[in-house]
N, C-alpha and C positions, 0 to 999 in steps of 0.2 A: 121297433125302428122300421122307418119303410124301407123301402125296394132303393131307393134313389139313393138315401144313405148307405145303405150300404155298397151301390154302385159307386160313389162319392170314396169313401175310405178303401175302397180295391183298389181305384186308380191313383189313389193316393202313394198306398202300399206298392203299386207296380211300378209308378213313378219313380220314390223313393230305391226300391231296388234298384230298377233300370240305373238312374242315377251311380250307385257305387258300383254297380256289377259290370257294366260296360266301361267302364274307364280301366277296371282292372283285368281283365280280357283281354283288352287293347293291349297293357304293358306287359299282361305277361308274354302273348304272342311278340310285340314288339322286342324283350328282351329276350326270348328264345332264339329271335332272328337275328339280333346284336349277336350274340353266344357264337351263334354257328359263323358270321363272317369274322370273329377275332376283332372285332372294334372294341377302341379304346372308349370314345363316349357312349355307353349303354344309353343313358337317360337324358332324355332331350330336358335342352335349356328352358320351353315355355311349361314345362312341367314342374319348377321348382316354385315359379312364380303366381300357379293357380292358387294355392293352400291362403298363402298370404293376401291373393287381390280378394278372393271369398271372401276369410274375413273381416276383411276394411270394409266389402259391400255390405255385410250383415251390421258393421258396426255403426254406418253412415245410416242405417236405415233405423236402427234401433234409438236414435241420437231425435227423432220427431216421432213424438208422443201421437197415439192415436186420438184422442180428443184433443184439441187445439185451447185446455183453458190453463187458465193460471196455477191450479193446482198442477196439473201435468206436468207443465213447462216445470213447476218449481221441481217436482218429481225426480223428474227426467235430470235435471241439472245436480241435484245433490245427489242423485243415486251415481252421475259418470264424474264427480269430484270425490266421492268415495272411493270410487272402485277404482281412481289413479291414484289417492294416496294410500290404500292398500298395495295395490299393486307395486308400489314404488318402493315399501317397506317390504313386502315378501319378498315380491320378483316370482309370485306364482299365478297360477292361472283360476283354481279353486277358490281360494278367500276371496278375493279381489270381486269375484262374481257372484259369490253370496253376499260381500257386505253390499256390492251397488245393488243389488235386487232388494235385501231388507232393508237397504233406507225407502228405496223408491218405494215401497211398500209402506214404511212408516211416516212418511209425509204423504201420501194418498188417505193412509187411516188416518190421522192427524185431523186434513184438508175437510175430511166427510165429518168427521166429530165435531169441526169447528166453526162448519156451515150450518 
């Protein structure tokens, strides 16, 4: 591997840390400081709301297929009509996101066998 790659996946990895390790830094200082003045709200309000807008963003973006053809589109579409009628039958988060992954996968292998 070159030099660049592996410049590439450090700042990848540093990224990725920075990402989770500064936010929690942040609250634990932040909740130390609640602690010491006796307040009742420790945990600020736009903090309950990040978990969830994340992943509407992850899910908006995973909803257009990276190649724009017919087989994608079909893909993509039976793979998030699976993964709602699992989900709708478990109510969990695991199944739901292996069946939508193995269909999308089985209508892409399908698509290539069929062309």
């Amino acid at each position: 591997m070159g030099s660049a790659l592996w410049i590439a996946m450090l700042a990848a990895a540093l990224g990725t840390l920075l990402m989770r390790l500064l936010p929690l830094l942040w609250m634990q200082r932040h909740l130390a400081r609640q602690r010491e003045d006796s307040a009742v709200e420790a945990m600020p309000g736009w903090l309950s709301v990040l978990g969830p807008a994340m992943i509407a963003a992850m899910f908006g973006v995973s909803l257009v297929p990276t190649s724009l053809t017919l087989s994608s589109w079909l893909a993509t579409a039976c793979g998030v009509l699976l993964t709602l009628l699992v989900w709708y039958r478990t109510r969990s988060l695991g199944w739901p996101v292996f069946a939508g992954v193995a269909m999308y996968g089985a209508v892409k292998l399908l698509a290539t066998i069929a062309a």
